[in-house]
Every structure is written in C-alpha cells, then in structure tokens.
N, C-alpha and C positions, 0 to 999 in steps of 0.2 A: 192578515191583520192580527190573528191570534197571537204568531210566532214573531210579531213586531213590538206586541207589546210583552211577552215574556224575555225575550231578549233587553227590553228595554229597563222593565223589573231584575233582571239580571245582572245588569252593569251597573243598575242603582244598588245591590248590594255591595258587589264587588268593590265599587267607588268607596262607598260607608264603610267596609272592612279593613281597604286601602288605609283610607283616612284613620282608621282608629289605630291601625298600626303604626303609622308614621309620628302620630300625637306623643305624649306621654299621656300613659293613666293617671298618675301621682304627677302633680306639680306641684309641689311642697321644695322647698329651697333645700337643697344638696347640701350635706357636710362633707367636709373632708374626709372622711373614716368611708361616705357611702360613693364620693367619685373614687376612691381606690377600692374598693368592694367591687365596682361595676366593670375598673381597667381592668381586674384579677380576672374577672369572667369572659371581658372579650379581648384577652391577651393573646390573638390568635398563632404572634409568633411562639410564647409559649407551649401553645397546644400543640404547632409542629416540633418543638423539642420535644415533645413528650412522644410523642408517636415516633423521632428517631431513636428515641431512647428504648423503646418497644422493640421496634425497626435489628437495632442492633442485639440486643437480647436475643433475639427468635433467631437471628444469625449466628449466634455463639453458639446457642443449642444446637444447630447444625453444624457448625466447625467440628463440634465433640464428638461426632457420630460417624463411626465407622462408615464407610460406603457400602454403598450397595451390592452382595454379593451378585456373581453372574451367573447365570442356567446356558446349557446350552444342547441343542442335540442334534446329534449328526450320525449322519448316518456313512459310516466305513467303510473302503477297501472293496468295493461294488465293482465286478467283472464289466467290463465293458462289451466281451463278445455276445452275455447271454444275458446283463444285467437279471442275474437269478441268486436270491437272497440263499440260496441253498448251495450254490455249487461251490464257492472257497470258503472252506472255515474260517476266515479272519475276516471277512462280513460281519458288520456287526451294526446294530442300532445301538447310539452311545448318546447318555444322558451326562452334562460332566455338571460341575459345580464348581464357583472357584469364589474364594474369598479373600479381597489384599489389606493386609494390616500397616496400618505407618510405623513411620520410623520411633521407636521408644515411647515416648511420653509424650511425642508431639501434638498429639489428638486434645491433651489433659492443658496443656499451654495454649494452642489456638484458642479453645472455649475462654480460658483466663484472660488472655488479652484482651479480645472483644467484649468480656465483662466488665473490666479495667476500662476499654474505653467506651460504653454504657454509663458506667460512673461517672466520668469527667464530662459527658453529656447532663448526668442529673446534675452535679453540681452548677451548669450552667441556666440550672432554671433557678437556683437560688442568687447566680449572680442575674439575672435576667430580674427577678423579683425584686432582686434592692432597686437596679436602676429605675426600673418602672415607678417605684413609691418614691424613689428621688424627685427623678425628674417631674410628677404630678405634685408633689410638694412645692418646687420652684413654683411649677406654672399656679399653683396657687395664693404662694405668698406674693409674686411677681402681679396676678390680676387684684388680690388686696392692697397692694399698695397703691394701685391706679386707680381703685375707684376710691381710696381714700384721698389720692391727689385730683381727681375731679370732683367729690364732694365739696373740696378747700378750694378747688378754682370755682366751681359753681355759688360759692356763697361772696367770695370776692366779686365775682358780676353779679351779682342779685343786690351788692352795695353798692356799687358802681351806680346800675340802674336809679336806686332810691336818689341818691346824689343829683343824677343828673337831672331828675324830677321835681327833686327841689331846686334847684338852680332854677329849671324851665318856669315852675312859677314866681318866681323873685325874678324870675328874665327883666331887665329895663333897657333903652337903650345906651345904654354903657356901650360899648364897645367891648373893654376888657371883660365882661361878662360871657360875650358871642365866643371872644377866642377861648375861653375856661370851656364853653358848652363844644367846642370843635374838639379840644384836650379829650374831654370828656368820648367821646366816640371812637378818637382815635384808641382811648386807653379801653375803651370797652373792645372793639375789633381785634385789639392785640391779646385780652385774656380771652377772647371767642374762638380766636385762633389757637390758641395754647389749650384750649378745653378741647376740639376737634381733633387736635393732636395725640393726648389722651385716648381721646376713644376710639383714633387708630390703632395705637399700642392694645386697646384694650380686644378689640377686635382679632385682633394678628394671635393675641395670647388665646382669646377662647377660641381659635380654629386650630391651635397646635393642641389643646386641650380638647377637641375635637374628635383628632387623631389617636387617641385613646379609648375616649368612652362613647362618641358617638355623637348621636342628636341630641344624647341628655349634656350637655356642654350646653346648649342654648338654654337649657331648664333655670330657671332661678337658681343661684349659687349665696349658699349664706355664711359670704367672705367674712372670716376674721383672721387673726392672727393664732395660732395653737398656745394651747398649754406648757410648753416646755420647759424643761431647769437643765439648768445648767452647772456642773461641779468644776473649777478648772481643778485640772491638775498639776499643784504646780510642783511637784517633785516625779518624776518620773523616767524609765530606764527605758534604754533602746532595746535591750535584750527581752526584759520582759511583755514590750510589747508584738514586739516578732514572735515571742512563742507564743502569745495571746492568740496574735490573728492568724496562727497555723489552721486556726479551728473555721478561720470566714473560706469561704467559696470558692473565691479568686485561688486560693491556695491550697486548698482541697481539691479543684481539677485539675493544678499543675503536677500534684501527688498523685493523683489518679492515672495521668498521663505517662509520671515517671512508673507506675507500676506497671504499664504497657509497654512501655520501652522493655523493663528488663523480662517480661514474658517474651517479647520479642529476641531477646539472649538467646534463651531459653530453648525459646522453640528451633533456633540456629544450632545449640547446643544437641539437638535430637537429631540433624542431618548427619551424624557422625556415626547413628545407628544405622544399622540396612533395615528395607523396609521386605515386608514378606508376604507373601501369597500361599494360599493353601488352595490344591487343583484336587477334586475328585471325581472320575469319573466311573459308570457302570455302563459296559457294552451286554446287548441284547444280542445273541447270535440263534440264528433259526439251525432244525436238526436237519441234518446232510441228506442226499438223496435217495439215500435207501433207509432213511428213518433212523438215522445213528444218532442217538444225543450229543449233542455238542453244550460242553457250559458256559455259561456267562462270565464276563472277565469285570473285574474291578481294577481301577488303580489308581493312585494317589501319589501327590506328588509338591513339592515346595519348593519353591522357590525366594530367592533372595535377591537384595542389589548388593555390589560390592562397593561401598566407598572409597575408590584408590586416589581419585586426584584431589584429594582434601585441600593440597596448596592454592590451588585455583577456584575452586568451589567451597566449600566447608567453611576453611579458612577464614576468605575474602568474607563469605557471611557473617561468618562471628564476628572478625574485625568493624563490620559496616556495625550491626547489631550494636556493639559494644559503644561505639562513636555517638550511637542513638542515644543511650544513657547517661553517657558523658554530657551529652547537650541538651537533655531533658533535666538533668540533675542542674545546672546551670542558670535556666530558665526560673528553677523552681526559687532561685536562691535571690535572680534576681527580681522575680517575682515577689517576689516576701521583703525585700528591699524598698523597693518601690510601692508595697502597699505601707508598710510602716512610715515611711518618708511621706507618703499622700496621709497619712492620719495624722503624725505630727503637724503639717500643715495645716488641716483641718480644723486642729485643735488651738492655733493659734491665731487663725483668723478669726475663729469666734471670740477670744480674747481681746482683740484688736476692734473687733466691732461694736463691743461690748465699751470698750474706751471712748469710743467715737462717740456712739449714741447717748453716753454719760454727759462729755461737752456740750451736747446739745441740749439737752433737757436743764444740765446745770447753768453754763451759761449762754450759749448762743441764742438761744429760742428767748429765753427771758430778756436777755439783754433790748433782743429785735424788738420784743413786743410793747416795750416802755418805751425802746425812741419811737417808732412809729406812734404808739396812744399821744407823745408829748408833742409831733406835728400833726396829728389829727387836731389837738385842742389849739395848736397855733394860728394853724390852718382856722379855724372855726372864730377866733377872736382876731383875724385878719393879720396875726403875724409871721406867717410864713404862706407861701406863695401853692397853688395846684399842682405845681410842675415836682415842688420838694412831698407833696403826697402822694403823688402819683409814686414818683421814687421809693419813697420808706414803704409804702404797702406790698409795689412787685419787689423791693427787695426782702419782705417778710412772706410773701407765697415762696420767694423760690428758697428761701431757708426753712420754710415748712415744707415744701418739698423735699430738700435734702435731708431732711430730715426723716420721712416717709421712707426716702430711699436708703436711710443709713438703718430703720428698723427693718425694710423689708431685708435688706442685707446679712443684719444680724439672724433672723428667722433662715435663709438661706442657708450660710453658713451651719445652723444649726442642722439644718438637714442632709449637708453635705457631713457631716461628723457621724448623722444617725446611722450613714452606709457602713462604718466600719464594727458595729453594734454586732455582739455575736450572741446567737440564740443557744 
C-alpha cells in the first residue's frame, strides 16, 4: 500500500515537471529580434558545423605531427645447437629505434590545408547565419500580412452579419427581400470560406516557423511590420560592388577553399623530396664462456626513398593538384558573379515594390474606397441593387489584400537585400 501510493506521488510530480517543461514560463507576445535570438540558440545545424569545424582543427594538428617513432628489440643470431647467450659472440640483445621523417615541407602544408579547409567550414556558419535570419524574416512578414488579411476579412463579416440583421428585422413579405436575405448567406459563407483559407496559410506558416524555434512558435507573436529604410542606389558600379562583397561569406569560403586547393600544390610539390628514416640500434652481448668481455655494438643508420619515376607519379600529382586550382579559382569567380548579379536583383525589386505599393496607396485603394462608400449610399437610398454591393466590397477586400500582399512584398524584399549587408 505504502509503495502504491509513493509511486503514485511520484508520477504526480514527474507529470507536473513534465507539464511545466513543455508550457512556456513567459507568455508575453515574441518580437522579432527574440524569435531570432531563440532560432540562434537552437540552431542545431549550426552547432554541428561548429563541432566539424573543431573536428577538423584537431585533424590538422595531427597531419603536422611527425609519426610515431618505433622501439623495438630483439634478440640476435642465437645458436640453435645450444641456444646459449654466451657461446657465439654476435649474440646479442638489440634495442633499435627508428624515426621516419616526410618528404620536405609536406608535414607544414598537410596541417595548412586542413586549416584552410576549417575556415571555409567557419565561414559557412556565417552563410548559415544570414539564411536562418532570412528566412525567419519571411516567415514573419509572410504571418503579418495574414493576420492583417484576416483582421480585414473578419471585420467585412462582422458587417455582413449587422446587415443581414437589419434586413431580418425589416424582413416583410416581399419576396425580393427573402432573395437579398439568401444573397446575404451566400455572401457571408463565401468570405467564411476565404477567412478559413487564411488561417490555413496562417497555420502551414507558424509550423514552418516551428521548425526553427520550437513550441515557442505557438506562443503569442506580436506581428508587425519592422523598422526599415531604405536608400536606393541609384548610381552604382558593378566592380565596386564585387570588391564590396569579397568581404560576405559565400565568397570568403570560396577563398578559403581556393587556399586549400593551392596547399594541395604544394603538398604535391614536396613528393619530389625523398622521405627519411633514421634506424638506431644498441646490441647487448653477454661475456664468452671462459669470462672474456665482449662489448656492446651500436649502430645507425638512414635511410631514404629515391623519386625516380616522377613521370608517372609526382608528375600526374602536380598536374591533377594544379587542375584543382584552376577549378577552385574559377568557382571563386563565378561565385562573386552570381553573388553580385543576386544583389543587383535584390536591389531592384525593392525598388519595384516600392512603385507598386505607392499605386496603391496613391490611387488604387482611394479610388476603391469612394466607389464602393458611393454604392453603399445607393444601395441604402434604394438606387443601386445588393448584388452591385456585394461586388464593390469583395472587389475592395481583395484590393486590400493585394495590397497587404504588395507591403508584405515589399518588407520581403527588404530582407532579401539585408543578406548581402557585410559586417
């Protein structure tokens, strides 16, 4: 009974501990600045770049390091008739030693290359770093524009509703009044439908936003649009900006890459040395059988490799080596190509969104919102018919829609511009 009910006080903490881990402690509505603080922390792909980038470190320091010298000992030239340590003088107990050295400088390039490509691993947590605040950017502006475009459907049905309430009491038997109040249902089911639609999107967005920061995605989010400015540029050079973005990430591990490559030369270039070994050994010889001293022998000795078929070997290395660099240097160029080419882009769809969104605010939106006010009052003084309301209002949501979509665009954009931004 005892151990029934300590068990049972046992699983009620555990539950409670459970539960308070899975909760959030703070429910206070998330900023933007603290859902990328939170991605930063559980950016777990990061954390495995960082540990290869360890990984490989600890690897170079071992490329640099000479090998393990060898011990060895043995024991010599032992009579097989009387196996007696004493009967032939060249008996001996031999301790040897042998130490092999590489080829030239090779030891001093292995460690560099794998440092070289240690780097092109670190700069890949800085391109890992843009995309992540990118892409949580998107999925932020992308859920602000949805629940600003369900705000705007939700208040168009909450009019809807008033409407058809007024209708129902002024209901008579008219006929033409029944068909207005059926209008009326169908027009509401149609924006009910279009609000659930919404909050499918809105749904799909916070489980991709999920994917980052966790359970705190479901927390309160206190959606707005950022702070940003904007400068165009409207004079600007191709050259200056490819030397600009020598300094972003993408183009710092294509540099880091090509410094690997030509370590890799390098290290090709050091097969062309022989590599060497230094042998030393001391024999132990016991005194002869009538008590003769006998002395101990030493001896040392080197050796070397001879490089003779370099054509076949050596050669073909350099040549492959050398091809590496060629096509590392290449990469790098067109690398920096294609990053400039993606920020000139960048830079001009913000401009372009910027146009758009102007139209809209200048005339489209204004325009919308004085014909529809002028068939609402028709509507209301009996000169223009339901079916022409119905019209002017869903065609003024979904150009406030488009219009949502053309600001969240524009904020989009801007964040795709922010990636090319060098610290």
């Amino acid at each position: 009974m005892i151990k029934n009910i300590i068990f049972i006080i046992s699983m009620a903490c555990y539950s409670s501990a459970y539960a308070q881990a899975l909760s959030p402690i703070d429910n206070h509505p998330l900023s933007l600045s603290e859902v990328l603080n939170i991605a930063a922390k559980q950016d777990y792909q990061q954390q495995s770049i960082s540990a290869q980038v360890t990984q490989i470190k600890s690897n170079a320091t071992k490329a640099g390091a000479l090998a393990d010298p060898v011990v060895s000992l043995n024991l010599q030239n032992l009579p097989t008739d009387s196996m007696s340590l004493k009967q032939e003088a060249m008996t001996q107990l031999k301790l040897g030693f042998s130490q092999k050295f590489n080829a030239g400088d090779s030891l001093h390039y292995q460690k560099q290359q794998l440092l070289n490509q240690a780097d092109s691993k670190q700069f890949s947590l800085g391109i890992r770093e843009k995309q992540r605040q990118q892409n949580l950017k998107t999925l932020w502006l992308q859920l602000t524009n949805i629940n600003k475009k369900i705000s705007q459907t939700k208040q168009l049905l909450t009019k809807n509703h008033q409407l058809k309430k007024q209708m129902l009491t002024n209901l008579t038997v008219n006929k033409a009044n029944q068909n207005v109040i059926f209008q009326i249902e169908i027009y509401s089911a149609q924006i009910s439908n279009a609000l659930t639609a919404l909050k499918l999107q809105q749904s799909t967005a916070v489980s991709s936003l999920a994917n980052w920061i966790g359970n705190a995605a479901y927390r309160p989010l206190a959606l707005s649009y950022p702070d940003w400015t904007f400068k165009p540029q409207t004079h600007w050079n191709w050259t200056q900006q490819a030397q600009r973005l020598r300094a972003h990430p993408e183009i710092q591990q294509q540099q880091a890459l090509l410094a690997s490559a030509k370590d890799i030369v390098n290290i090709a270039k050091q097969k062309y040395h022989p590599q060497w070994a230094l042998n030393v050994g001391y024999g132990h010889r016991q005194d002869a059988s009538n008590n003769a001293p006998r002395s101990d022998t030493l001896s040392v000795g080197v050796s070397m490799s001879v490089p003779l078929f370099t054509s076949n070997r050596q050669d073909q290395g350099l040549l492959a080596a050398k091809s590496g660099v060629v096509m590392q240097r290449n990469q790098l160029q067109d690398a920096l190509r294609g990053l400039t080419a993606r920020w000139v882009q960048a830079q001009q769809a913000v401009e372009l969104q910027q146009q758009q969104l102007q139209q809209y605010t200048q005339t489209i939106l204004p325009t919308a919102q004085q014909a529809t006010a002028l068939i609402k009052q028709n509507y209301l003084t009996g000169n223009a018919s339901y079916q022409q309301l119905i019209k002017s209002q869903m065609d003024l949501l979904n150009l406030n829609n488009q219009f949502s979509d053309a600001q969240a665009a524009l904020y989009i954009a801007l964040a795709h511009l922010q990636y090319f931004n060098i610290k």
